[in-house]
N, C-alpha and C positions, 0 to 999 in steps of 0.2 A: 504494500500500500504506500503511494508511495504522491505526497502535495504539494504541488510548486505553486508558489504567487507570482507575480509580475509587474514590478513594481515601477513609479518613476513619474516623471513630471505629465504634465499634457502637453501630447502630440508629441510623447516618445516614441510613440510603435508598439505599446504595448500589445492593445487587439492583435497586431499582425505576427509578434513574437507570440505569444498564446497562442496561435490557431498553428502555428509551423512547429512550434515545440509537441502540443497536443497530438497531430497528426504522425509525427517521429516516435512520442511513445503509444500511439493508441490509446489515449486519455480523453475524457470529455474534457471540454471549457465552459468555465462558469464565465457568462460575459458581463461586464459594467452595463447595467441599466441605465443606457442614453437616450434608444431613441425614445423609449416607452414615460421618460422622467420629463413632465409636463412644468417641474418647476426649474428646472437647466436651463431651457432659454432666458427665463425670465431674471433669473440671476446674474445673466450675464446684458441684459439690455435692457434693462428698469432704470429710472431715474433715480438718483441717489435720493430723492424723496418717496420715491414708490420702494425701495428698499427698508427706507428707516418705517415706513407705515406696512407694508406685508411684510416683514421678519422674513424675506427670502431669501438670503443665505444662511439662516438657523434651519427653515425648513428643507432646505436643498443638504443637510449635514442630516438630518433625523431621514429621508428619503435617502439617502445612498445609505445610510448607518443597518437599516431598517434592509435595502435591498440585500446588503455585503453578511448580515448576519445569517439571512437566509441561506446565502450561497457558499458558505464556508462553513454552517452547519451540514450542509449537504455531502459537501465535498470530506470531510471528517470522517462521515458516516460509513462512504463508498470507497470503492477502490482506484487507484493513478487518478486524480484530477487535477487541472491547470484553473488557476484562478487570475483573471482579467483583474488586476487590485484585487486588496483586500482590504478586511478590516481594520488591519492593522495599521494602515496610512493615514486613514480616516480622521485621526485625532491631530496630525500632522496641520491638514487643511483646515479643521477645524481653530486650531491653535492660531495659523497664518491669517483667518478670517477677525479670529478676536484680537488681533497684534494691530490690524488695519483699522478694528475699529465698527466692520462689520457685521460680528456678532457680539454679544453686550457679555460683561461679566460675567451675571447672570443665566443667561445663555449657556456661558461656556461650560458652567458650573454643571447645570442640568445635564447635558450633554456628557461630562466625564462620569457621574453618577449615573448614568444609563446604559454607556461603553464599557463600565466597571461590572456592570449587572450582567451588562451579556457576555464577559470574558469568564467569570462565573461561573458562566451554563456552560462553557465550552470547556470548562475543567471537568464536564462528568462524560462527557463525549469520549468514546474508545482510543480516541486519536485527536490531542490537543492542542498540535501546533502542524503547520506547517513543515517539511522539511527542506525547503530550498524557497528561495527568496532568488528570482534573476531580477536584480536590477538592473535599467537601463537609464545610463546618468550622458549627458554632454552639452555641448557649450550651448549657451542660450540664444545666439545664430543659428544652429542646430534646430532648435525645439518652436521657435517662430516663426522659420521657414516650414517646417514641416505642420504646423498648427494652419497656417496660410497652406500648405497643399491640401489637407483634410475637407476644404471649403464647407464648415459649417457656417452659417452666415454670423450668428451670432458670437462667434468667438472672435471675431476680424475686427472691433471696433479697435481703433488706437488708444484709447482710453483704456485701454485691458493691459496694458503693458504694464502699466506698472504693478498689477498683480498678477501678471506671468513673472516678474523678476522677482518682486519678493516672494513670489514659489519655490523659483527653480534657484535662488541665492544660496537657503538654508537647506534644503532636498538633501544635499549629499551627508550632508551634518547630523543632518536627523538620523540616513541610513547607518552610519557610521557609530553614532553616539549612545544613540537611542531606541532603534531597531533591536529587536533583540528575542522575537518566538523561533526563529532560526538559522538557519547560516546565510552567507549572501554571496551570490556570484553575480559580478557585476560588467555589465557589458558597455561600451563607448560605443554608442550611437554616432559619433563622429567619425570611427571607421568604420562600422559594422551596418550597411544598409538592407535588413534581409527581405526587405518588399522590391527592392530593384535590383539585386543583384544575388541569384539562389548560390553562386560560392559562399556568400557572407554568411546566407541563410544556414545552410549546410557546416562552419564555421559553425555558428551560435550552437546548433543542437548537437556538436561533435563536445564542445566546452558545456554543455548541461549535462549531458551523458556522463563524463569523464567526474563531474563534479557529484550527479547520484554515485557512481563508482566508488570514489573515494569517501562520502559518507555510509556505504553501507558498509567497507571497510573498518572505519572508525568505531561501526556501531556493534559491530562482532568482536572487534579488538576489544573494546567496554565492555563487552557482555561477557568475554570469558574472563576477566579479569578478578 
């Protein structure tokens, strides 16, 4: 049994790393609920008065919190699945929204008190962590051009920059510091393109493979010890 996440800023490629990892082991993918998430656009093209009056970036964190618990209880439950994010990041964006000012104290508070509730439930689940984390981290030239290829209309206003930089500034910090239900393999999307280029693709899933390898290595070495 064997759970990879997929982790990293928007418009790293995550979706496309998930479905070529997935298809290499024979896994399902658990996907990010975007298009079905009716409050995503509005978060990202409300007036910062329609913001401060519909609390829609609290509720766009309780709606992905609420989708991702679902999907990674699933995924716990069954056997090899890939997970499109997880919940584990959750608290990351969360944080970044109350740092901006976005979501209120308050907010933030309810919020870790509910993520604390459902990490809880995940300690009685057969299987309660992840065991591989692929992050995908690079430069923020990188992650803008490719957010700009993605052509979701609502992500292209210019006025978004400055919360795709304060995402993608602390991102690696977080993974690095603070990350911590499993191991991380961590890929640069600034040389590794695997939607244009299947060597690269091929590449990524030779360096997951090799990295399940060596933790189940690890895990047998512990076990007889």
């Amino acid at each position: 049994m064997t759970i990879i996440v997929i982790g990293g800023m928007i418009g790293a490629g995550k979706t496309s790393v998930a479905k070529i990892i997935a298809e290499a082991l024979e896994s399902e993918v658990f996907y990010e609920n975007v298009d079905d998430n009716h409050i995503l656009p509005l978060f990202y093209t409300a007036s910062a008065e329609e913001q401060a009056a519909k609390r829609y970036p609290f509720l766009l964190q309780l709606e992905f919190l609420s989708s991702r618990f679902s999907n990674i209880k699933d995924a716990l439950i069954n056997q090899d699945n890939v997970l499109d994010r997880s919940i584990y990041e959750d608290w990351y964006f969360c944080k970044v929204n109350n740092d901006l000012g976005n979501i209120s104290d308050t907010e933030f508070h309810i919020y870790e008190k509910l993520l604390n509730n459902m990490m809880e439930e995940l300690d009685e689940l057969p299987k309660k962590s992840p065991d591989l984390m692929v992050y995908l981290t690079g430069s923020f030239e990188t992650i803008i051009h490719r957010i700009g290829m993605r052509g979701r209309d609502f992500e292209q206003d210019p006025k978004l920059m400055n919360y795709y930089y304060t995402l993608w500034f602390s991102y690696d910090d977080w993974v690095e510091n603070y990350y911590s239900a499993s191991q991380v393999l961590t890929i640069d999307i600034d040389r590794y393109d695997v939607v244009n280029n299947p060597e690269d693709a091929e590449s990524v899933i030779e360096m997951v493979k090799a990295k399940l390898a060596d933790l189940r290595i690890e895990q047998i070495a512990s076990q007889s010890k």
